[in-house]
PAMARZA-166855 format. One line per 4 residues: for each residue x, y, z of N, C-alpha, C. Coordinates in Angstrom, 1 decimal. Last residue first. Layout:
X Y Z X Y Z X Y Z | ...
# end
This chain:
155.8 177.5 7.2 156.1 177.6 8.8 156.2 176.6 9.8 | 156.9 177.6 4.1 156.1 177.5 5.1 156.6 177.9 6.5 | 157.0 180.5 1.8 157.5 179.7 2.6 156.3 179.2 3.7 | 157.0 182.6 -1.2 156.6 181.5 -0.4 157.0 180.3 0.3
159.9 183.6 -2.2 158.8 184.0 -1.3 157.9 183.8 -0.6 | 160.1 181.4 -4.6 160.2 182.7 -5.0 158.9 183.4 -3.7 | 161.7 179.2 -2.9 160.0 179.3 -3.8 159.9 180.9 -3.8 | 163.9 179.2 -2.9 163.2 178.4 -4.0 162.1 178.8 -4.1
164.2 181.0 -0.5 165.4 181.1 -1.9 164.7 180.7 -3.0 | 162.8 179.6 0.9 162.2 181.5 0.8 162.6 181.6 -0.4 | 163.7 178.1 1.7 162.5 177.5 0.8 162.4 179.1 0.3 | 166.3 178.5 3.2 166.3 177.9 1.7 164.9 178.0 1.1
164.8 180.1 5.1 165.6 180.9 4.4 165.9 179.8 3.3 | 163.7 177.7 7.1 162.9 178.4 6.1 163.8 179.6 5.3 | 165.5 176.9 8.4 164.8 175.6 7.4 163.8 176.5 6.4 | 166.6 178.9 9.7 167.5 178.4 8.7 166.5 177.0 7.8
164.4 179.4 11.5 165.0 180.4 10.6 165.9 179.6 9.0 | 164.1 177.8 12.8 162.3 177.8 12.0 163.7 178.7 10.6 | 165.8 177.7 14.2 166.1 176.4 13.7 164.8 176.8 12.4 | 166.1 180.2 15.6 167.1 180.1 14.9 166.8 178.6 13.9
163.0 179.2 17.4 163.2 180.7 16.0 164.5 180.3 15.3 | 164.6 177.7 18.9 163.5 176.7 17.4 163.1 178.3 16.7 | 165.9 179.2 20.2 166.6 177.8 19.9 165.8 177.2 18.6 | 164.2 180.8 21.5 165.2 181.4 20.5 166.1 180.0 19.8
161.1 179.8 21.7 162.7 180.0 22.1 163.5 180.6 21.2 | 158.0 181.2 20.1 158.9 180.4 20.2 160.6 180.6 21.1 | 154.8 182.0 19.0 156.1 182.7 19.9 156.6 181.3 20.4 | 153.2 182.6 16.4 153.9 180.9 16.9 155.1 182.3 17.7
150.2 184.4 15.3 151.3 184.0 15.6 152.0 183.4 16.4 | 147.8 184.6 13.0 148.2 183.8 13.9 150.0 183.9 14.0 | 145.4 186.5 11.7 146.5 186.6 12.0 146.9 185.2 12.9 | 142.4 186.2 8.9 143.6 186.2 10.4 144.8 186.4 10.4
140.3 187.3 7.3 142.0 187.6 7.1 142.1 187.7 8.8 | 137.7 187.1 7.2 138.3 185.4 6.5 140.0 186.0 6.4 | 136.0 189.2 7.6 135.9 188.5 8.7 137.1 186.9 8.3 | 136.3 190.4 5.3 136.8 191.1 5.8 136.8 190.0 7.0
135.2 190.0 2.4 135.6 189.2 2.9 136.2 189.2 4.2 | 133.9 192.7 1.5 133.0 191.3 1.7 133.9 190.4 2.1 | 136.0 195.1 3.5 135.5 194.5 2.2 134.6 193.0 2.9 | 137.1 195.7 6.2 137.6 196.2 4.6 136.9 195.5 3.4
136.2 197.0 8.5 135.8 196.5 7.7 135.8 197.0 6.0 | 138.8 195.5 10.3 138.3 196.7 9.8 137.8 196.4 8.8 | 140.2 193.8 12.2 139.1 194.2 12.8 138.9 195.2 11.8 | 141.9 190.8 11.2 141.7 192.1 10.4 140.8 192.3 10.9
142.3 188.9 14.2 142.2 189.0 13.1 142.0 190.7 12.3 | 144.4 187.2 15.7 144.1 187.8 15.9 143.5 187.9 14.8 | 146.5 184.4 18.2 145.3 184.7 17.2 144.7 186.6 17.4 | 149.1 183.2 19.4 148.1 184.3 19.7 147.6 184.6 18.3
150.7 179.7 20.8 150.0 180.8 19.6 149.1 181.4 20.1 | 153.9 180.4 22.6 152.7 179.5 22.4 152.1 180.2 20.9 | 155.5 181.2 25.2 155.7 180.9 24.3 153.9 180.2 23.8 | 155.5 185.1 26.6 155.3 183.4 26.5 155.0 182.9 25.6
155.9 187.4 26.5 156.6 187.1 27.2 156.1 185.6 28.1 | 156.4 189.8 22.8 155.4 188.7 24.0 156.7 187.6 25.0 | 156.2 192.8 22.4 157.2 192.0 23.3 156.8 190.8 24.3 | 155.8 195.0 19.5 154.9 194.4 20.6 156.2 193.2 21.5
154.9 197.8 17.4 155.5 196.6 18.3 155.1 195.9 19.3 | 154.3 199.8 14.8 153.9 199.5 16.3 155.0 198.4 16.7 | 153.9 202.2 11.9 154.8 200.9 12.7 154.1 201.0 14.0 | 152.6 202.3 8.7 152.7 202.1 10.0 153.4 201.7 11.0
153.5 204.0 5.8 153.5 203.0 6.5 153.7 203.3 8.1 | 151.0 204.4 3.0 151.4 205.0 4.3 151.9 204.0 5.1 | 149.7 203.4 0.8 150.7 204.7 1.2 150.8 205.5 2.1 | 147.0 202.6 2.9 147.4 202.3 1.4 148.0 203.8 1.3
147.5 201.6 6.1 146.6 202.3 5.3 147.5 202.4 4.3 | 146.1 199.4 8.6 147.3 199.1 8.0 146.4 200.3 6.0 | 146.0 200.6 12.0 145.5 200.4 10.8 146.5 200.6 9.8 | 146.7 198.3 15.0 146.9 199.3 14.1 146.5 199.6 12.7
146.9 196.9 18.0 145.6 197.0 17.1 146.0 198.4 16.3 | 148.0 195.0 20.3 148.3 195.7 19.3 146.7 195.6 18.2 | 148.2 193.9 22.7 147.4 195.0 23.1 147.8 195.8 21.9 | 148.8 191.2 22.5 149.8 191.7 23.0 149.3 193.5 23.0
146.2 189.7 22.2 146.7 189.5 23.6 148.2 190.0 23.6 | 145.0 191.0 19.8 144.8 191.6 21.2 145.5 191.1 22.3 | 146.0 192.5 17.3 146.2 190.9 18.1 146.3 191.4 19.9 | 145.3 193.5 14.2 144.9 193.1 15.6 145.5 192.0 16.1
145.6 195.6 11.7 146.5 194.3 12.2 145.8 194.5 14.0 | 142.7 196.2 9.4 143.8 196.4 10.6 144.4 195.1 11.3 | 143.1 198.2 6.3 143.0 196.6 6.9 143.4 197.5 8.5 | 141.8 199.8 3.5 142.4 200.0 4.9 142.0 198.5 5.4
143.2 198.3 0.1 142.1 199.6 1.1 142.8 199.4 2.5 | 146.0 198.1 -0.8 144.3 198.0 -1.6 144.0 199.2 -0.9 | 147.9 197.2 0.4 148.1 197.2 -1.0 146.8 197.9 -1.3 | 149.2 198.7 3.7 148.1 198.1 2.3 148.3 198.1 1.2
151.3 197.9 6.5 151.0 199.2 5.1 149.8 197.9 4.5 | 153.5 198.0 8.9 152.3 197.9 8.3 152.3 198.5 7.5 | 156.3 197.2 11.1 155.5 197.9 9.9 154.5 197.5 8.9 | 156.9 196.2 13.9 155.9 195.8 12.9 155.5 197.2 12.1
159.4 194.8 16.1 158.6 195.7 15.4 158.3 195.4 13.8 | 159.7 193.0 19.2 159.4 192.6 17.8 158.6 194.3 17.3 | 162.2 191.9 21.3 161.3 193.2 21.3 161.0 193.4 19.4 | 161.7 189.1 23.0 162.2 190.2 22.1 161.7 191.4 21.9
160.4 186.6 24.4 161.4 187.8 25.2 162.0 188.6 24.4 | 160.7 184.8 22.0 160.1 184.9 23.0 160.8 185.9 23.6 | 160.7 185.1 18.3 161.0 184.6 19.9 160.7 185.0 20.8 | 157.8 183.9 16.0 158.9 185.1 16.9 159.4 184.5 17.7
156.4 183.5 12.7 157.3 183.0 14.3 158.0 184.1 14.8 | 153.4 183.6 11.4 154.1 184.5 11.6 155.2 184.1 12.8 | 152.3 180.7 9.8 152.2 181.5 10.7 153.2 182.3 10.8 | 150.4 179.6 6.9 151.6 180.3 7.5 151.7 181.3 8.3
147.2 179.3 7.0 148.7 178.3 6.5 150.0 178.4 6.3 | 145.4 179.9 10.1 146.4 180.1 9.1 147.4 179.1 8.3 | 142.8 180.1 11.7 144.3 179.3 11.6 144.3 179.4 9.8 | 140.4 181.0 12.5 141.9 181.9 12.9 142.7 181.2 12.3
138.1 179.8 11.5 138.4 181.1 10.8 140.0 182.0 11.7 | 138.2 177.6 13.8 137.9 177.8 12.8 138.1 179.1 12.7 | 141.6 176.0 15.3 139.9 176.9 15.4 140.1 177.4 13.9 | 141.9 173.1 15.6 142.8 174.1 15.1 141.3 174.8 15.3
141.4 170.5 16.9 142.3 171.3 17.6 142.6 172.8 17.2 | 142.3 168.2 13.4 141.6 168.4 15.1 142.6 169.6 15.9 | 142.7 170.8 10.8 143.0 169.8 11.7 142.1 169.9 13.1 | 140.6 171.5 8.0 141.4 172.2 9.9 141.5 171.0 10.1
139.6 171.8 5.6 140.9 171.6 5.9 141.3 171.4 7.0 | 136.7 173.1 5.6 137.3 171.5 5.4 138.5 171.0 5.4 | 137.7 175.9 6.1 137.0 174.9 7.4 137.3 173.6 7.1 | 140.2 176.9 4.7 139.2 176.4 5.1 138.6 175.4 5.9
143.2 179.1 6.5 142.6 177.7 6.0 141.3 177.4 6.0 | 143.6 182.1 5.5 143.1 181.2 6.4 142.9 179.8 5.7 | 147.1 182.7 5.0 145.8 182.9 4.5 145.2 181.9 5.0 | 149.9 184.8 4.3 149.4 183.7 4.8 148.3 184.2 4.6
153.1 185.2 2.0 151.7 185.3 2.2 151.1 184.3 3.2 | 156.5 185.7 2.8 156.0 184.5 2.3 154.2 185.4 2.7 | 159.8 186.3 2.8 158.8 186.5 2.4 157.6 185.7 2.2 | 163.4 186.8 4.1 161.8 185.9 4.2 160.6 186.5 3.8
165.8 188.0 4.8 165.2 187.5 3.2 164.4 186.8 3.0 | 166.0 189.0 7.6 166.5 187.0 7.3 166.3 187.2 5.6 | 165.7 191.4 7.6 167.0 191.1 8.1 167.4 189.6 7.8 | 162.7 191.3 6.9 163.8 192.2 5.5 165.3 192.0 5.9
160.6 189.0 6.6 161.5 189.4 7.7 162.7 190.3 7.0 | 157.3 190.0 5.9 158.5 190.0 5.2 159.6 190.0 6.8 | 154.1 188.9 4.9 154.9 188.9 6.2 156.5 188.9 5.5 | 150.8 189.7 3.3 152.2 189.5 3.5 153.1 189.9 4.5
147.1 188.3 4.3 148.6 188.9 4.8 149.9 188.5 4.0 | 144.1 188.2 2.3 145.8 187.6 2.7 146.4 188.9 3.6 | 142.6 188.8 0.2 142.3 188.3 1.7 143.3 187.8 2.3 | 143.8 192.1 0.0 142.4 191.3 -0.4 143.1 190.0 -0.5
146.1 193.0 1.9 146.1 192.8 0.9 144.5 192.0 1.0 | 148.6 194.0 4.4 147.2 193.8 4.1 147.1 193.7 2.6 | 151.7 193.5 5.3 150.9 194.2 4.3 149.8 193.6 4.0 | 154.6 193.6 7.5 153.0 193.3 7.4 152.4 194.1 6.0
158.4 193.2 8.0 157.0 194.4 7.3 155.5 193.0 7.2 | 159.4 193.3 11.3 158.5 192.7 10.3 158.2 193.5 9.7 | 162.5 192.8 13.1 161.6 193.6 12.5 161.1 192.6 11.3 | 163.7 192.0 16.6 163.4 191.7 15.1 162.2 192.3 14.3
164.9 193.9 18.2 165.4 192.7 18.0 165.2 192.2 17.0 | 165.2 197.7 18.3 164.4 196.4 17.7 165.3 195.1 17.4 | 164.7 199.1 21.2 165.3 198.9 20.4 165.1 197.2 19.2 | 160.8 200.7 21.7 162.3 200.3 21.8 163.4 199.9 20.9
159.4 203.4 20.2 159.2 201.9 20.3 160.5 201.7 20.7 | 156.8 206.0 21.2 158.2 205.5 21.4 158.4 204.5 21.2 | 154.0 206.8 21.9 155.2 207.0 20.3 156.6 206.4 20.6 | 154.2 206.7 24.5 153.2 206.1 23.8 153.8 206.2 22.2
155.8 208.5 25.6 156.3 207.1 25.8 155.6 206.4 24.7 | 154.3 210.8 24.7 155.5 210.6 24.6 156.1 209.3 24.4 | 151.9 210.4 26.4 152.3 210.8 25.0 153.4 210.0 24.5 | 153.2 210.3 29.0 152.6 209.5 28.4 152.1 208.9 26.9
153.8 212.9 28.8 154.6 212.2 29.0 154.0 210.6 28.8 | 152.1 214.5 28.6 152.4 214.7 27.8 153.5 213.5 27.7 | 150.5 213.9 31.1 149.8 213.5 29.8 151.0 213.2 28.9 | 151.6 214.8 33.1 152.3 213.7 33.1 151.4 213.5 31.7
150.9 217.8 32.0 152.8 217.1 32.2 152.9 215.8 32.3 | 148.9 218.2 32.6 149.1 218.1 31.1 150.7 217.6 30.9 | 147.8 218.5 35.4 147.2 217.3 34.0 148.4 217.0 32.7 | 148.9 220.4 36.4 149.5 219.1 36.9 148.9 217.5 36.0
148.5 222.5 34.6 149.8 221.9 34.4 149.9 220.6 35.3 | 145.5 222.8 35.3 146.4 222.6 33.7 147.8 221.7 33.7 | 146.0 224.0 37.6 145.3 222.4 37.4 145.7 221.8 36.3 | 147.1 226.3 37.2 147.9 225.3 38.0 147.4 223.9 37.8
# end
């Protein structure tokens, strides 16, 4: 009887815990030696980001998180993220939306996440994938739906010309 009153709501927990809602906007992520690729596959956005060196940072920007292309979302969506690796095992962390997944070579991962303010959330590759392992951030720009539609259309022509590389 103890069994069952543990293992019903476990299972249900379970349950919920594999479950991602319906998706407003989908990412593929791909870990790579020292980069992230970010693909929006419903806009035709492709582009790599990669930390900026210390000699580069603007006043304001922290060291080893800031990126030279950030990841944009909107705000109040329900964002899913497929992961995968080109190489070895990475993981995508970004703790202030309570995501932390490993991104493994032929295999792909999904999770999500639904931030519910606008601003930037830093996170970085917690796995230790190699001598450079501490220099692959994440940073992502949560935005209105007014400047995502506007980041959208100023970056779908660069995506066109620069064969994938775009800014942010």
């Amino acid at each position: 009887m103890v069994g069952a009153v543990v293992a019903v709501p476990s299972l249900r927990l379970l349950y919920f815990e594999n479950t991602s809602p319906a998706a407003d906007l989908t990412i593929k992520v791909t870990g790579k030696m020292w980069s992230w690729t970010y693909e929006y596959p419903d806009h035709g956005i492709t582009f790599d980001s990669i930390m900026v060196p210390e000699a580069d940072l603007k006043e304001g920007q922290p060291r080893l998180l800031t990126v030279d292309r950030e990841v944009v979302v909107p705000v109040n969506k329900n964002v899913i993220v497929g992961l995968k690796s080109n190489d070895v095992i990475h993981d995508w962390a970004l703790p202030a939306f309570g995501v932390k997944l490993d991104a493994v070579p032929g295999r792909l991962q999904t999770t999500w996440f639904r931030a519910e303010r606008e601003g930037i959330y830093y996170g970085q590759c917690s796995e230790l994938c190699g001598r450079n392992h501490a220099f692959m951030p994440i940073a992502v720009r949560v935005v209105s739906e007014a400047e995502f539609a506007d980041w959208l259309a100023k970056t779908k022509p660069a995506a066109s010309l620069d064969t994938g590389k775009v800014a942010t």
